[in-house]
C-alpha positions in Angstrom: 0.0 0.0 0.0 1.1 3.5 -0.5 2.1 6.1 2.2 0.9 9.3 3.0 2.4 12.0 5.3 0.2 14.2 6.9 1.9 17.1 8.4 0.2 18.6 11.4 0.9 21.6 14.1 -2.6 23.5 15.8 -5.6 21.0 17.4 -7.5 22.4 14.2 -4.8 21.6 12.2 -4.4 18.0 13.2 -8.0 17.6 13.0 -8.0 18.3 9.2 -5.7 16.5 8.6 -6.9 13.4 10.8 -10.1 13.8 8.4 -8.5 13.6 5.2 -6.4 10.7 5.9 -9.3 8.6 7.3 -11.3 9.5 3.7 -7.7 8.1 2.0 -6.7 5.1 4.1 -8.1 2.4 1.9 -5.0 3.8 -1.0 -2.9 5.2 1.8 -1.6 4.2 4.7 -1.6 7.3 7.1 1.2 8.5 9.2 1.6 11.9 10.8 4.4 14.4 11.9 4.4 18.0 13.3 5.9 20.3 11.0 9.9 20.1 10.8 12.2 21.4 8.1 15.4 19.1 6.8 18.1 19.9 4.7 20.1 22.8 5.0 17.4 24.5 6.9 17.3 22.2 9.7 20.2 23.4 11.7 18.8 27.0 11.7 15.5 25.5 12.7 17.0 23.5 16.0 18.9 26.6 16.7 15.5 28.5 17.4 13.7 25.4 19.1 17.0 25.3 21.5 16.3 28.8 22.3 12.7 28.8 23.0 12.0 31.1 20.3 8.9 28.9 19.3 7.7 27.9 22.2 4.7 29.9 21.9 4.1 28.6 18.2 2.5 25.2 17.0 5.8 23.7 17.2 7.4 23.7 20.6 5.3 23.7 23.8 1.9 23.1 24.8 0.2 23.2 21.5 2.8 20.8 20.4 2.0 18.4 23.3 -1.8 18.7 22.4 -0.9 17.7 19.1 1.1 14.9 19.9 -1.4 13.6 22.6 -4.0 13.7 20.0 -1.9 11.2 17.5 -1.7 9.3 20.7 -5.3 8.8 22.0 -6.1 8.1 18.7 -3.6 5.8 18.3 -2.2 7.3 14.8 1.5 6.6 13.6 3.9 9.6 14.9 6.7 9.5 12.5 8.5 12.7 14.3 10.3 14.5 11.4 10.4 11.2 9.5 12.7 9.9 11.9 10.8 7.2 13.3 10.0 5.1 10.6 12.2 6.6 8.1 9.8 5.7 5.1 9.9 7.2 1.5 6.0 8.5 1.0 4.2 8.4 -2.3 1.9 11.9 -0.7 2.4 14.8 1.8 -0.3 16.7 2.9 0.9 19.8 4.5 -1.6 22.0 6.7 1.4 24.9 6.1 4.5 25.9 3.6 6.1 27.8 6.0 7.8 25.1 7.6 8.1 21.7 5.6 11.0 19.1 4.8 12.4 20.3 1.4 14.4 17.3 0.7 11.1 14.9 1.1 8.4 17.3 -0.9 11.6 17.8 -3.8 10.7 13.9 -4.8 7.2 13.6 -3.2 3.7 14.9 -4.3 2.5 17.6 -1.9 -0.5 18.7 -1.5 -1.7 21.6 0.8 -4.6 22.4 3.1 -5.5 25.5 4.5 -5.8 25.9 8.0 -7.7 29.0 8.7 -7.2 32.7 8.7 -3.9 33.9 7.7 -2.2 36.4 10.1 -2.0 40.0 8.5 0.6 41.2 6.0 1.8 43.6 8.6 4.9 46.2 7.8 7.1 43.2 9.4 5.6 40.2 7.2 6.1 42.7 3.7 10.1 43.2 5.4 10.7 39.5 5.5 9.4 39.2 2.7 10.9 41.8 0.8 14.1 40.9 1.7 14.5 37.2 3.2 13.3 33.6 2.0 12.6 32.5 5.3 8.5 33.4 5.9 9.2 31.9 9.4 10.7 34.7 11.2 7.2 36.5 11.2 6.7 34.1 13.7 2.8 34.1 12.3 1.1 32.7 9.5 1.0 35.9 7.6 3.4 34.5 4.8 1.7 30.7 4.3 2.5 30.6 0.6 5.3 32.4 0.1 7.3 29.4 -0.2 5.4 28.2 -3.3 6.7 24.3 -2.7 3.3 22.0 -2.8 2.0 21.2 -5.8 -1.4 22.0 -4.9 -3.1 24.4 -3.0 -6.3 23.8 -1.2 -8.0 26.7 -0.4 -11.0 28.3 1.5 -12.9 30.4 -1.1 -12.4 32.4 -4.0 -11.0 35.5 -2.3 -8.4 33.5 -0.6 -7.4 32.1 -3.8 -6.5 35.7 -4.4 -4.7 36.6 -1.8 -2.3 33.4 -1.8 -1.6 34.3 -5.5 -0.3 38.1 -4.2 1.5 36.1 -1.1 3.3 33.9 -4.2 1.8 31.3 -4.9 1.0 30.2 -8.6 -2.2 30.8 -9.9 -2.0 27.6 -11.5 -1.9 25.4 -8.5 -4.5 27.0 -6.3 -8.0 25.5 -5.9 -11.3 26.2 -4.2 -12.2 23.1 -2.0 -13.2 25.0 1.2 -11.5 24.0 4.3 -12.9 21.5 7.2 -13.7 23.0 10.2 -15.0 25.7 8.7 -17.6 24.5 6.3 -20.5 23.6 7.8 -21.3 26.9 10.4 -24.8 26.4 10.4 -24.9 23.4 12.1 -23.2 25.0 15.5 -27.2 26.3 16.1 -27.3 23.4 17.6 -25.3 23.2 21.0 -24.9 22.4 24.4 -23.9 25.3 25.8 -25.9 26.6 28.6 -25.4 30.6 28.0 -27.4 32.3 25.3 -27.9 36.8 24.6 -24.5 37.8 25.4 -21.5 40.0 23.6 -18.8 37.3 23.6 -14.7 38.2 23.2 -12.6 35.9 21.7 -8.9 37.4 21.9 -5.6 36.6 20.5 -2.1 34.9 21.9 -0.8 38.1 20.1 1.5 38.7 23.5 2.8 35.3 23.4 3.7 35.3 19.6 5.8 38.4 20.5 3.3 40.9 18.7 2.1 44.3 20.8 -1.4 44.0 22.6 -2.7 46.3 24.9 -5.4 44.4 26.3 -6.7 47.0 29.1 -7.7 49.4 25.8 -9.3 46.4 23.9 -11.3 45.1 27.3 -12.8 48.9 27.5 -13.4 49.3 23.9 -15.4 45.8 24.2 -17.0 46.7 27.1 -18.1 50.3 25.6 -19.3 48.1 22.6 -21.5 45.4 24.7 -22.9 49.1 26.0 -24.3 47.2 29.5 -25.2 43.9 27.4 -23.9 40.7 29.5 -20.1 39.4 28.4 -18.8 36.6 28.1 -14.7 36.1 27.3 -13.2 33.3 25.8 -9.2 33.3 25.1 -6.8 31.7 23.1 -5.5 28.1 24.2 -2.1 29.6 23.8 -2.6 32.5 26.3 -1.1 33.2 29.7 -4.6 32.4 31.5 -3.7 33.5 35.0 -2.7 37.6 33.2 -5.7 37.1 30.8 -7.8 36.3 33.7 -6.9 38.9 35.9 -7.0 41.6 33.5 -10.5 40.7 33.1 -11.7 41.3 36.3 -10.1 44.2 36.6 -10.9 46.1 33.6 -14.3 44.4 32.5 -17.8 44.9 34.6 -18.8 42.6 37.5 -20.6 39.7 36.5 -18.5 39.1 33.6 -17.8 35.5 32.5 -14.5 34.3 32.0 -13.7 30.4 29.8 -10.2 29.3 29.3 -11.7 26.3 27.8 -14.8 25.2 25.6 -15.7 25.1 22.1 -15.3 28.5 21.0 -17.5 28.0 17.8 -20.6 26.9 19.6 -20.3 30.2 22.5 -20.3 32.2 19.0 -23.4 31.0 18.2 -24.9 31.4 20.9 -24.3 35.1 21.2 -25.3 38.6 19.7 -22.1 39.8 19.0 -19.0 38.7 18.5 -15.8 40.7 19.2 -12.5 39.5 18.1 -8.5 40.5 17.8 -7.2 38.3 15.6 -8.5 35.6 14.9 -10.2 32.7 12.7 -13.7 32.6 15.1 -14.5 35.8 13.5 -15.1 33.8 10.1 -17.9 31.4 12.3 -19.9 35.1 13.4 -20.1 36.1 10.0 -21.8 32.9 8.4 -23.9 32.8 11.1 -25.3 36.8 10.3 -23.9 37.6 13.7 -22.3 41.1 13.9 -18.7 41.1 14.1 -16.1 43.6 15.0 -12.4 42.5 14.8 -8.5 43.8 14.3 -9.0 42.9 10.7 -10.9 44.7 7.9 -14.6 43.1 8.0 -15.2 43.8 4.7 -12.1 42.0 2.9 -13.0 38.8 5.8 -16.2 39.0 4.0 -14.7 38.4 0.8 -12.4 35.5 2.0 -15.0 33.9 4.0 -14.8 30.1 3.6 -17.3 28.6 1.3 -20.1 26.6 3.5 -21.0 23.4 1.1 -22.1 21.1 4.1 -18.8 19.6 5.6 -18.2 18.2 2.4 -14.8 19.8 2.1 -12.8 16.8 3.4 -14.2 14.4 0.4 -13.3 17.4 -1.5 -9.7 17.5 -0.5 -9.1 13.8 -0.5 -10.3 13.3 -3.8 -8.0 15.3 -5.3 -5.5 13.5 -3.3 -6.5 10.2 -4.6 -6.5 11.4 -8.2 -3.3 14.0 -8.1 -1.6 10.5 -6.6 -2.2 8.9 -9.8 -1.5 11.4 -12.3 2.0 11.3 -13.9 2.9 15.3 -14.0 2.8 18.7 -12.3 0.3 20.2 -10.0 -0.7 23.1 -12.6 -0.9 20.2 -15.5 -3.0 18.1 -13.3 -5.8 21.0 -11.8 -5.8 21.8 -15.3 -7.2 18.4 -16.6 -8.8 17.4 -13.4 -12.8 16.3 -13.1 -14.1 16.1 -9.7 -16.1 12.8 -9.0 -19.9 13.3 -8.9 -20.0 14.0 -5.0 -17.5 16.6 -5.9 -19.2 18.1 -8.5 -19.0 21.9 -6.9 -15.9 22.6 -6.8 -14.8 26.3 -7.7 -13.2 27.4 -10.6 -10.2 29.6 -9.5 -9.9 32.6 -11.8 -6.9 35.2 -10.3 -5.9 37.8 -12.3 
């Protein structure tokens, strides 16, 4: 049987990718790694892990130990930076270009999956990528693409599709699948969650992934927005809980609720206003009609909101997998001749001028 390599980092990430390997295991037997680089790259990368300078990132820490204990209580293969089994694989699926093993995707068929929301092309991201080739050191997602390296690029909607092509990807290889996780908001209507009628604030690890956030100004601007309504805050997995926390209930009224855990998605739903930093969740309020204020433009996450098409974007995903696997040329070449199966019928056309 052939092997596939699915790269992995975030508790979304892994998930997506956990989904498309199930749809492909009858072709491919699955195996998974966090992201790692190799080559020439590699001792550059250990240099920073050595130094904690990731240890707030999807790599080194907590999040990684998430990731790794959810390989593990799902008993999935961990082949850490192809080390453990050592195996030459027929497919990668990578949930990010920023970091990937070079050697492996120069002779193996890549292709890639988009997380989420991108961080913002901020005046550091167009520096590093103005005059470097390494989109790592914005220490963010705002240069996934850049790279260009996977043959394939699976993406959330049309206006994404656009802005991976400005990042630098090639038009040619980019395609509209939707992303899971992210496909079917409706259905989050329908929750457990026992709150309902509140403003909910759903902040950012921006501290901890060394950006500048003054969170006593964003608590009162929040506050002046939910204008006496009750609150509800929800933070990022990767925050410092005990600050986050007290900062809170300092700055915020009394009576304000406080999660460091939960399904973020279904608290969304159940509110009347969302109010983000940065962050993917905002994406959830909008296909739900909920009104959404966030660091972002609103009106360009409007045009890159993922496409809803019923969950269906896993199948979507793995069956270009299964038929990219078998066709005998490039990633442009093979988008250009490829037919979805019938339950794939809706794929969109990618136009990007």
């Amino acid at each position: 049987m052939k092997k596939a390599l699915y790269l992995i980092g975030s508790p979304n990430q892994t998930t997506q990718m956990h989904g498309v390997a199930q749809l492909l295991e009858d072709e491919y037997e699955p195996y998974f790694s966090q992201l790692y680089y190799d080559g020439w790259m590699r001792g550059f990368y250990n240099w920073l892990i050595r130094n904690d300078l990731l240890k707030t990132t999807i790599v080194q820490g907590h999040i990684k130990d998430k990731a790794d204990k959810y390989l593990a209580t799902h008993g999935l293969r961990n082949d850490f930076e192809n080390r453990v089994f050592g195996h030459d694989y027929d497919l990668i699926v990578c949930c990010s270009d920023i970091i990937v093993p070079w050697n492996l995707l120069q002779k193996t068929k890549s292709v890639f999956v988009q997380e989420g929301m991108t961080d913002p092309l901020n005046l550091w991201a167009r520096l590093v990528k103005k005059f470097t080739n390494f989109p790592i050191l914005t220490i963010s997602t705002a240069l996934n693409g850049m790279n260009n390296c996977c043959d394939v690029y699976c993406v959330a909607s049309p206006g994404y599709a656009e802005h991976f092509a400005k990042i630098g990807v090639d038009k040619d290889k980019l395609i509209v699948t939707g992303i899971p996780n992210f496909d079917d908001i409706e259905k989050l209507r329908h929750n457990s969650f026992p709150h309902r009628g509140y403003v909910l604030v759903a902040t950012t690890d921006m501290r901890e992934t060394f950006r500048p956030d003054n969170r006593k100004k964003f608590i009162k601007h929040a506050t002046r927005i939910a204008a006496g309504r009750p609150m509800i805050f929800k933070f990022h997995p990767n925050e410092n809980m005990e600050r986050a926390t007290a900062e809170v209930k300092k700055y915020a009224p009394p009576g304000t609720l406080i999660f460091t855990s939960g399904n973020t998605e279904e608290m969304i739903a159940n509110s009347v206003e969302l109010i983000t930093q940065y962050s993917t969740v905002a994406y959830v309020g909008l296909a739900l009609g909920i009104p959404v204020h966030s660091y972002f433009d609103v009106d360009d996450l409007k045009r890159k909101l993922p496409i809803q098409n019923g969950g269906t974007s896993a199948q979507r995903i793995a069956d270009i997998c299964r038929q990219f696997g078998q066709f005998e040329g490039t990633g442009p070449e093979f988008l250009r001749q490829y037919q979805p199966t019938n339950a794939q019928s809706k794929l969109v056309a990618v136009s990007v001028t």
